[in-house]
C-alpha positions as CSV (number, residue, x, y, z in Angstrom):
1,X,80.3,153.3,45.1
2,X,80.1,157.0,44.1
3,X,82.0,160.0,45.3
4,X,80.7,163.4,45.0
5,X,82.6,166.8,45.6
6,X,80.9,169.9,45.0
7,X,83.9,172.7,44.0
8,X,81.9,175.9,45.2
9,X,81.4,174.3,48.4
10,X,85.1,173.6,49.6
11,X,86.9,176.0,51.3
12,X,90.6,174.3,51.0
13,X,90.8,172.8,54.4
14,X,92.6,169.9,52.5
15,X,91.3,167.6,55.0
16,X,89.6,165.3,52.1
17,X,93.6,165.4,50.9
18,X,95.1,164.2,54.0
19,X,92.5,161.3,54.4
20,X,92.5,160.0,50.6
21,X,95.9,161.7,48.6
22,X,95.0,159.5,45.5
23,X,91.8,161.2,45.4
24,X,92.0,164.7,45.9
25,X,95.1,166.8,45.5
26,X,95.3,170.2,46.9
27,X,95.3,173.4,43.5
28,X,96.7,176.1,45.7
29,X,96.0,178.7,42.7
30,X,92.0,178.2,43.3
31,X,92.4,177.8,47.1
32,X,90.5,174.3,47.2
33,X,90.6,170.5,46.7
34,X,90.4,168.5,43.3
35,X,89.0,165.1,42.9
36,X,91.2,163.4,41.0
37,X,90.0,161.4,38.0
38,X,86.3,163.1,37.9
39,X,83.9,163.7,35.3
40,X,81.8,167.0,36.1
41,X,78.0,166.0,35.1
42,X,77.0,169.5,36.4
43,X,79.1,172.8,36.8
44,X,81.3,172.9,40.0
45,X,80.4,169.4,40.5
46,X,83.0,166.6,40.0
47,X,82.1,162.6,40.2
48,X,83.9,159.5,40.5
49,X,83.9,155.9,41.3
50,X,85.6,155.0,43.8
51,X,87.8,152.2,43.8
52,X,87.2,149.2,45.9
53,X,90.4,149.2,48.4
54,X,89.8,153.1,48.1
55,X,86.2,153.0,49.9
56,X,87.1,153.7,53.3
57,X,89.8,156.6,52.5
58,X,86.9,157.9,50.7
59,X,84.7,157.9,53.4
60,X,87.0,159.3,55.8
61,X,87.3,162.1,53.2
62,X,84.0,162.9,52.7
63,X,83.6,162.9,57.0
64,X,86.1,165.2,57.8
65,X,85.1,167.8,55.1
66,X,83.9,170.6,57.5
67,X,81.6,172.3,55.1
68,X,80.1,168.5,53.7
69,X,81.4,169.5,50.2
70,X,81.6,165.8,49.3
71,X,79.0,163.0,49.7
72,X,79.3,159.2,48.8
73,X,76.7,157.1,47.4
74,X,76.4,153.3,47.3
75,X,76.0,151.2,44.7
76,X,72.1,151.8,44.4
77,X,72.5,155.7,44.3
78,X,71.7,156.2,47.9
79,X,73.5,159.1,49.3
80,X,75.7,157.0,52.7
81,X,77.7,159.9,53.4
82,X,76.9,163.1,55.5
């Protein structure tokens, strides 16, 4: 399982921080969320697997993001989450 989190898109609610803190950590200089431990395929754009006692803090993040800045993807590639 895959976690996605798209940089230009979060506005710093921190939710995704409160949900999963060994995830995403909040950079108060930029005003938004990091994913921790990401490679960035594409600029702004920051992927991970996700470990398997972290999937359900992960999906909790990526749900409570109020602008959908991060999506999760199964094992197959298929986007699960918004």
């Amino acid at each position: 399982m895959k976690i996605e989190f798209d940089e230009d898109t979060c506005i710093g609610m921190y939710q995704c921080v409160a949900e999963w803190g060994d995830g995403f950590e909040k950079d108060k200089d930029t005003g938004k969320a990091v994913l921790l431990e990401a490679d960035e395929p594409e600029d702004g754009v920051y992927v991970r697997e996700i470990p398997e006692d972290a999937e359900l803090d992960a999906k909790f993040a990526a749900r409570t993001c109020p602008v959908d800045a991060i999506r999760v993807y199964d094992d197959d590639g298929e986007q699960i989450i918004p």
